[in-house]
N, C-alpha and C positions, 0 to 999 in steps of 0.2 A: 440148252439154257431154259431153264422154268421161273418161273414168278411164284415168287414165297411169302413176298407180304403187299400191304398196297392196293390188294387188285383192283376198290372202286377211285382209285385215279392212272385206270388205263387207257381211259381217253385224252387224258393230259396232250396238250400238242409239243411235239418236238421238232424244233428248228436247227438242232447240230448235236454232235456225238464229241465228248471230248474225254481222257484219259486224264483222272486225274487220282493224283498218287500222293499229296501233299496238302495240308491245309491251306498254307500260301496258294496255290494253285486254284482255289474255289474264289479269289475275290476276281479271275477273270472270266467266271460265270455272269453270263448276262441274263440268264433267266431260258427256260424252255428247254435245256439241252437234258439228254443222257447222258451222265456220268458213266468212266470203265474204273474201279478199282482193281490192283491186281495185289497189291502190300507192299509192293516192292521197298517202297518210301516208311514204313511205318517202321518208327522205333521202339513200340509195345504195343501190345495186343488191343488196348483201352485207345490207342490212340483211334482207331475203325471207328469206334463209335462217333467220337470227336468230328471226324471227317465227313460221315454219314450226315448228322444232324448239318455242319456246314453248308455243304452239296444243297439241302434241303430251303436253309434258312436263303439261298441265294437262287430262291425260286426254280434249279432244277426240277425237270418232268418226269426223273426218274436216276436211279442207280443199276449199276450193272458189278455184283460180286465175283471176279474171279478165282474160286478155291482152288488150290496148293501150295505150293511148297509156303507161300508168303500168309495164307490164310486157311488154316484148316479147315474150320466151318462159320456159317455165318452167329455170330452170338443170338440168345437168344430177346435180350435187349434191344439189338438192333430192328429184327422182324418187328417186335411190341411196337417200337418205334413206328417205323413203316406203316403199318397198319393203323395207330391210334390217329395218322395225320395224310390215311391215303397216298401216302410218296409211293408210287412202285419199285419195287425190290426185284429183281433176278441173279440168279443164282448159274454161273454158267463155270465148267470143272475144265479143268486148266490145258487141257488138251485142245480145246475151240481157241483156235488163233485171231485173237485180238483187233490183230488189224485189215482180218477180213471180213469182219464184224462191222466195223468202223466204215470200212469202204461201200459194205451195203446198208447203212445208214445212211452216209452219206449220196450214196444213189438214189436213194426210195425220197430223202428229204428234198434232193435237187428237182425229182419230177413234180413234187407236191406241189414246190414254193413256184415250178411254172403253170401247172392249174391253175393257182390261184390269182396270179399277175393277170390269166387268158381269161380269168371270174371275174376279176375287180374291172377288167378294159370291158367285157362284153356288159357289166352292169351298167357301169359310167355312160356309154355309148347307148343302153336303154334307155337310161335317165336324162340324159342332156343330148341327145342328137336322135329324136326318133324316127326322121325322114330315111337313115339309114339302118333298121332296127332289122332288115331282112337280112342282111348280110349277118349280122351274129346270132339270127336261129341255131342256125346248124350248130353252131358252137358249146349255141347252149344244151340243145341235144346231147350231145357227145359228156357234158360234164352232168347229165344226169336231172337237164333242169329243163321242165315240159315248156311247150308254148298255151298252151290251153291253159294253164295254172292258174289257179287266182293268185296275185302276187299282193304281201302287202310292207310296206315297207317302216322303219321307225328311224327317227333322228336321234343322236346323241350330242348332245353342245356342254362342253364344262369351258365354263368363263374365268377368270383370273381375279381375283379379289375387288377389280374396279368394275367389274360387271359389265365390261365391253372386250376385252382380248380373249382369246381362248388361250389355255395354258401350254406349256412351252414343247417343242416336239417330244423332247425324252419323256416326261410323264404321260403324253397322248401315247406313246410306243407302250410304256406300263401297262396300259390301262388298255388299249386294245389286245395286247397277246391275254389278260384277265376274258375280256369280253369273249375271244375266240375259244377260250377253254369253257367258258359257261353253255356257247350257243350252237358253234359252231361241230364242234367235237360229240355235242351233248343231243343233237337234236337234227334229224335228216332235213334237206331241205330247205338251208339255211346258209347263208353266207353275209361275213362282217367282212367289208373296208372303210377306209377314209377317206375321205372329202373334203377340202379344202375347212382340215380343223376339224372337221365333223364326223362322228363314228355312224355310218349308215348301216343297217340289219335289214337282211332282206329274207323272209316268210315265203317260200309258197308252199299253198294249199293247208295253211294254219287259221283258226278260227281265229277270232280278236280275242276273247277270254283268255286263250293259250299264247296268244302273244303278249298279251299284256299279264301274262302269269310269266311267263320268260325275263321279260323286260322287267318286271318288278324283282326277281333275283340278281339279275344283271344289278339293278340299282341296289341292293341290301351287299351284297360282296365286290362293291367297287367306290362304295364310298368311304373307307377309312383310308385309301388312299387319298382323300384330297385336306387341302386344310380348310379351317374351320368357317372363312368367309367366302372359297372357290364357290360357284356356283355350278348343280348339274339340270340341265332338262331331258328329261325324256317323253320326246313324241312319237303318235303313232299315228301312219296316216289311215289311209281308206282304203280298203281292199281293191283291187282292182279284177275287170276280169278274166284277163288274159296278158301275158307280156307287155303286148302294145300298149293297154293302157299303164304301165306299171309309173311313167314320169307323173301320171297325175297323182298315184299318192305318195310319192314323193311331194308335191306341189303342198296337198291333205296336208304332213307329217311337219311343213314347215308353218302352214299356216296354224299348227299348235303350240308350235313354237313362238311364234310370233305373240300369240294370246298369254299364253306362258311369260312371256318377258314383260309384257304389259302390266299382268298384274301380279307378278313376283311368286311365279309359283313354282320354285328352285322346288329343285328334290321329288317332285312328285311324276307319279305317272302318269298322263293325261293322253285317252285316245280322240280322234278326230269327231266319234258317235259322242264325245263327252259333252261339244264346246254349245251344243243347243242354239240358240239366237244367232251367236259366233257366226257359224256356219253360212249361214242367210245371206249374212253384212258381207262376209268376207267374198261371195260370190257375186259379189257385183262389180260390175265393172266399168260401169259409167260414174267416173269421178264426178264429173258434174252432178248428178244426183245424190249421192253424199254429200257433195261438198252445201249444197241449196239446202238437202235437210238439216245438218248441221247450225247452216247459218237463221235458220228458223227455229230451232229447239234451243241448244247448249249455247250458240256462240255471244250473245249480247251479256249470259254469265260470266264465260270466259273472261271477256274482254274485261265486266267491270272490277273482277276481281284484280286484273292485271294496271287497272289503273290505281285502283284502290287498298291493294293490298288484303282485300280478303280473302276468306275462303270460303265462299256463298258454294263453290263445285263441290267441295268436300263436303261441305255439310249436305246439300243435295244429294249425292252419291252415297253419302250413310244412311241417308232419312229412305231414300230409295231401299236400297240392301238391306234395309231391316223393316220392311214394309208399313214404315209410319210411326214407327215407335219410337215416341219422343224419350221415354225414358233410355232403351239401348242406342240412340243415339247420344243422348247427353253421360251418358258411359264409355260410349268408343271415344269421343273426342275429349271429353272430359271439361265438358262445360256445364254449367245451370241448366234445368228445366228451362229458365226462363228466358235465357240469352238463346235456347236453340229456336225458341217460339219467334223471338225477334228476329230473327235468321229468317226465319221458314218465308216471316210475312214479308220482310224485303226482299229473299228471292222472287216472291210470288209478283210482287210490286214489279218488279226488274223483266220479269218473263212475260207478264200483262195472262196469268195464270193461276189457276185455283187446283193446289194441288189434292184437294179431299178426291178431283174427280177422278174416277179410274184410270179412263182414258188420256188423260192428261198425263198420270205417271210413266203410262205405257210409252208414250211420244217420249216423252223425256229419257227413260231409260234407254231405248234404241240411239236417242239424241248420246246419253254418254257413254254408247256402248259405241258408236261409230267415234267418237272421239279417241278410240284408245287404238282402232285399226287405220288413223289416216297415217 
């Protein structure tokens, strides 16, 4: 058996071998499998190609051509094909019996698919239970994964048009076998499972540049799968430096997340080195200390707004973000010069504050930047 077309999608993952001989026969393709053509089924020569492209179009990981009696050779169309769209082709002569082909497929894919169960338990069991972390060393040993390693992990969350459910398992199933052909297959050192909705990636001994050069592919060939108001984030945490610390960036990876949904930053890549001030806030851990700053900076704007019906925060939060600029503020919100002037000087009224002073803004900003992590 040799490969004649395709070869840069020889990493493609394959999860089952199936014989298929019949057009009807390709819409029980789930995606990931090697096809066996032998012709048997074919009622004209033109019909191969027809089947080929099928096999293709139902995200199989590959073809397998059987030449004789039913198939002389493979057309020259078909290879073009193959190759213009990376599907691998092989080419095996009629004498290699079919269904002990199939059997060692099916064997090589059964010991894969339990690696990978003994990968996703020993990661889970890093990540969420590390009092027992010694127990799956050795395990991870044997699958080729050091304990010294710096480990760094990334989140995946895609939301459902209401911006709170994640979407449904069969598209999460999609969209992971996509992800494990990008990373997994593509890149040593690496391992994707799911998490409660969530596609977790796991890095070791990968720079942050190179993961987040991964993960930004990952995001360009997996978003025309969703529709047009799904939401995706991708986080990445913080390196860790050895297994044992590996739950804390997970912790990282989610706390980008978090900052991410906050202020609507769908679609984009965002590492944990990105979130700047973020980072600070979100490391504290004495609520009572937020909660006093809080109520000493932002919270008497909150409230009056909430009695009053304005929106003294937003316009604060713009005048901020755009370091004073009265005119890009009365741009963003789309009000007068003059009414944002009124604004500024009843915030200032409200806060018993002078915002020309430096230091003043600084307080306030930290004030709205802890309002978006309570």
């Amino acid at each position: 058996m040799k490969l004649v077309a395709g070869k840069k999608g020889i990493n493609n993952i394959v999860r089952w071998v199936h014989m298929v001989e019949h057009k009807d026969i390709t819409f029980y393709l789930k995606g990931q499998e090697v096809a066996i053509i032998t012709g048997i089924a074919l009622e004209k020569a033109e019909d191969l190609f027809d089947l080929v492209k099928r096999i293709y179009n139902n995200d199989a990981s590959g073809v397998i051509i059987n030449v004789g009696p039913y198939i002389d050779k493979i057309p020259e169309e078909i290879i073009k094909f193959c190759d213009e769209n990376d599907f691998p082709l092989f080419e095996s002569p009629w004498h290699v019996y079919m269904a002990e082909v199939m059997r060692k497929f099916s064997y090589e894919i059964t010991l894969s698919l339990q690696s990978n169960l003994e990968l996703a338990g020993i990661f889970k069991n890093a990540i969420f239970f590390q009092d027992v972390l010694e127990l799956y060393i050795p395990q991870l040993k044997k699958n080729n994964f050091r304990e010294e390693w710096s480990y760094c992990l990334a989140v995946i969350e895609i939301l459902k048009e209401d911006g709170v459910h994640v979407i449904d398992k069969k598209k999460r199933t999609l969209i992971l076998k996509n992800i494990e052909n990008i990373v997994t297959y593509n890149h040593e050192r690496t391992f994707v499972f799911e998490s409660d909705g969530r596609f977790i990636l796991v890095f070791a001994n990968y720079s942050e540049e190179k993961i987040k050069s991964i993960v930004e592919t990952v995001k360009n060939k997996c978003m025309h799968l969703l529709t047009k108001n799904e939401k995706m984030y991708f986080c990445i945490g913080k390196a860790s430096k050895n297994i044992k610390c590996i739950a804390k960036s997970h912790r990282k990876a989610l706390d980008v997340l978090k900052i991410q949904k906050i202020n609507d930053c769908k679609n984009e890549v965002t590492m944990y080195s990105d979130l700047g001030a973020y980072k600070l806030l979100l490391s504290i851990d004495d609520r009572e200390i937020i909660n006093e700053y809080y109520q000493e900076t932002i919270e008497p704007l909150v409230k009056y707004d909430q009695l009053n019906g304005t929106d003294y925060v937003l316009v604060l939060d713009t005048y901020l973000k755009y370091n004073g600029s009265l005119k890009e503020v009365a741009t963003q919100l789309f009000y007068h010069r003059n009414t944002i002037n009124y604004k500024l000087n009843k915030i200032q009224e409200i806060l018993s504050c002078d915002l020309s002073e430096l230091n003043t803004r600084l307080l306030l900003i930290l004030g709205l930047m802890l309002r978006k992590t309570m």
